[in-house]
C-alpha positions as semicolon CSV with decimal commas, in nm:
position;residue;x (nm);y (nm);z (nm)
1;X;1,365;0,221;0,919
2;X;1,338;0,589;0,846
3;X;1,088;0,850;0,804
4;X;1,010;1,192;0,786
5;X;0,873;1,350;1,075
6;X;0,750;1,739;1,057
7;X;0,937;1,774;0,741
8;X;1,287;1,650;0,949
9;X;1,417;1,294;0,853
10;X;1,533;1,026;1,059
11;X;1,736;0,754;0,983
12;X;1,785;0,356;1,167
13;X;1,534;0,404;1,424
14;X;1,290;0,105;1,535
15;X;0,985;0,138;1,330
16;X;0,631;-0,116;1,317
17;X;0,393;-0,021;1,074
18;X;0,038;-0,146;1,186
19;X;-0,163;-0,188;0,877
20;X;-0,467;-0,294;1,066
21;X;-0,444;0,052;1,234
22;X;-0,276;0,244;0,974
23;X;-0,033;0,336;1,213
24;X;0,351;0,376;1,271
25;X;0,501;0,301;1,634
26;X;0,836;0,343;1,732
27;X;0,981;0,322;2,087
28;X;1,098;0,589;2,355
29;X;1,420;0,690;2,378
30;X;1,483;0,459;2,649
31;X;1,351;0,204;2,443
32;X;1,117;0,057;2,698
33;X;0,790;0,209;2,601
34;X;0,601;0,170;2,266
35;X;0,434;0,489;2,124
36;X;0,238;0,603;1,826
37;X;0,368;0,824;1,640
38;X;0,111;1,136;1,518
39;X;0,014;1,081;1,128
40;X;-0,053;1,403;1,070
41;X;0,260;1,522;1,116
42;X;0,461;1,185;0,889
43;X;0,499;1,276;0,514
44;X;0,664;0,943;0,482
45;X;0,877;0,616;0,625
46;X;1,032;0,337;0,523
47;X;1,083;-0,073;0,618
48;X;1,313;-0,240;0,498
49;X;1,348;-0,197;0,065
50;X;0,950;-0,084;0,142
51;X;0,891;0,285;0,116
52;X;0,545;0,428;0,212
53;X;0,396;0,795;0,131
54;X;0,114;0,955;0,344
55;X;-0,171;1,019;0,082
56;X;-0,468;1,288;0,171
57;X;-0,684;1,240;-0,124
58;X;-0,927;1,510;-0,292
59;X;-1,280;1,522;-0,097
60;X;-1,422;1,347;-0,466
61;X;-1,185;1,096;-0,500
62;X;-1,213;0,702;-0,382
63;X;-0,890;0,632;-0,193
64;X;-0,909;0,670;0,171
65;X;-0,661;0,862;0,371
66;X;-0,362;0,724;0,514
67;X;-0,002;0,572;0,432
68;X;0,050;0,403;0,088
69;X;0,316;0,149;-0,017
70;X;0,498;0,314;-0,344
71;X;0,588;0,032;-0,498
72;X;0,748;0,187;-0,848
73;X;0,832;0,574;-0,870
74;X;0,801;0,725;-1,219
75;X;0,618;0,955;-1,396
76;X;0,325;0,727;-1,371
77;X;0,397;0,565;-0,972
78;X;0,252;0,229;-0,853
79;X;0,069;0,237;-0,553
80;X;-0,118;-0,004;-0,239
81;X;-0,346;0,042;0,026
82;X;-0,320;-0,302;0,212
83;X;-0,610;-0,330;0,486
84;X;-0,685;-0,567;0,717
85;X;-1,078;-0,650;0,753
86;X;-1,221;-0,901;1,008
87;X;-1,385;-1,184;0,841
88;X;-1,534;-1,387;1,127
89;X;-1,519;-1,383;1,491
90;X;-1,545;-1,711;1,671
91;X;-1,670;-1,667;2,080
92;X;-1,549;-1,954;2,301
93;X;-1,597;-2,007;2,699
94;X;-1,232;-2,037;2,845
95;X;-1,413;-2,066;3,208
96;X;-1,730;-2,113;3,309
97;X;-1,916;-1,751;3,273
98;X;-1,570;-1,566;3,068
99;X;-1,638;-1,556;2,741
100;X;-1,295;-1,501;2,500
101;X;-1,318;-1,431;2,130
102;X;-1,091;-1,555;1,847
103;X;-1,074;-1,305;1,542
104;X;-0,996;-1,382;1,170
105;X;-0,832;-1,160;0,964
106;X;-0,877;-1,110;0,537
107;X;-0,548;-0,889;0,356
108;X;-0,707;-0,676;0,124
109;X;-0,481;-0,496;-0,149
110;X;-0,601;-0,209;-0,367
111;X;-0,381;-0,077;-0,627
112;X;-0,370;0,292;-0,767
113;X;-0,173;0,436;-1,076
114;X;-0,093;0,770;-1,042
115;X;-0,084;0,941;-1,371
116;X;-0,062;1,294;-1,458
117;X;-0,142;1,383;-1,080
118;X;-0,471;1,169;-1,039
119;X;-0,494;0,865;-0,848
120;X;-0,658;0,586;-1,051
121;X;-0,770;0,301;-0,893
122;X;-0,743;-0,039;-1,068
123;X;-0,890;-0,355;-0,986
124;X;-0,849;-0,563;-1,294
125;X;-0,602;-0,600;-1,590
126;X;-0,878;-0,417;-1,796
127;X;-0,853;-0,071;-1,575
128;X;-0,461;-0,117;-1,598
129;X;-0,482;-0,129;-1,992
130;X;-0,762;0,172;-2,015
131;X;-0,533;0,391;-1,765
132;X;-0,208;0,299;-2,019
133;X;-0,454;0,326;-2,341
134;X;-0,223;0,493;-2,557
135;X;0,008;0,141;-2,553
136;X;-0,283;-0,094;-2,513
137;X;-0,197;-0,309;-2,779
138;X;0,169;-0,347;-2,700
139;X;0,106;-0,386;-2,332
140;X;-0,142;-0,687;-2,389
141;X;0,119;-0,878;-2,565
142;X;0,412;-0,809;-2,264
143;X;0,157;-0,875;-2,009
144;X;0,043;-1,189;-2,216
145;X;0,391;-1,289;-2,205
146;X;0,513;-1,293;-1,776
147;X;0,539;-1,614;-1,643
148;X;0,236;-1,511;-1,374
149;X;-0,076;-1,363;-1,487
150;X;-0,219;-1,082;-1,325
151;X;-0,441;-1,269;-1,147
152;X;-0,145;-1,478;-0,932
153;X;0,052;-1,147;-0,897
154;X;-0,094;-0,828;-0,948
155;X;0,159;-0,567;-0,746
156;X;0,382;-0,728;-1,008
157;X;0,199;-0,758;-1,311
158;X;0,135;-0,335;-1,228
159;X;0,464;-0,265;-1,188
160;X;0,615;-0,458;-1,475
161;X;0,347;-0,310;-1,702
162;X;0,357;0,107;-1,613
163;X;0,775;0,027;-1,581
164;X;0,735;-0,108;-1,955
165;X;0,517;0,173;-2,063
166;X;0,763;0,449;-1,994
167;X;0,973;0,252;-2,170
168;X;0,796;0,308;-2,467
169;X;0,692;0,649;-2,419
170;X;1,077;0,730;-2,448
């Protein structure tokens, strides 16, 4: 991957983004030893075709800090905040008197639309239509149309739906 590393850019290096932790680890030069890079001093990075922007939201706002996935770039941009939450932890005796724990793990996705330099969350196709209001109508009917609702695939619905509204802003 890449990324940008007190403002200086880096290109092919091994890169793991820990979502879990919010964290990006690359390896030593010698490539033997893992280490974590410092987030305060990433702007950015990429995986792959996934690109990822290090947000520090307003003290009033409701994101949290940390790296987002940019999934469309625009005047209005598309991103997500993907978390990992524990959802139950299991104990279990592998020997008599050592107890071991098994953890499970629940993706969580939330979606922001940032529009004339605010961060809007949405959680439904209803915020998506109020924070594109001046194309409601018209948006209703293309999102109406997709072969998956929002429901099945929301990144996609979002990003087929603020890609269609600049297209009719121009």
């Amino acid at each position: 991957g890449s990324v940008t590393y007190q403002g200086t850019s880096y290109e092919n290096i091994p890169l793991l983004y820990d979502f879990a932790k919010d964290a990006l680890i690359t390896r030593d030069f010698t490539g033997e030893l893992s280490m974590e890079l410092l987030k305060e001093k990433i702007s950015r990075f990429s995986l792959g075709q996934h690109e990822f922007v290090k947000i520090e939201p307003d003290s009033g706002s409701s994101m949290r800090p940390g790296f987002y996935e940019l999934l469309y770039s625009g005047p209005a941009s598309v991103l997500v905040k993907r978390t990992n939450q524990v959802v139950r932890v299991t104990q279990r005796e592998d020997e008599p008197g050592k107890l071991s724990a098994d953890r499970q793990f629940a993706e969580y996705d939330d979606y922001y639309v940032l529009k004339n330099g605010q961060y809007i969350p949405v959680r439904g196709e209803a915020d998506l239509l109020n924070v594109l209001k001046d194309h409601r109508a018209e948006l209703r009917k293309f999102l109406a149309r997709r072969p998956k609702s929002y429901r099945k695939d929301p990144a996609a619905a979002i990003v087929a739906a603020v890609s269609y509204y600049e297209q009719l802003k121009n």
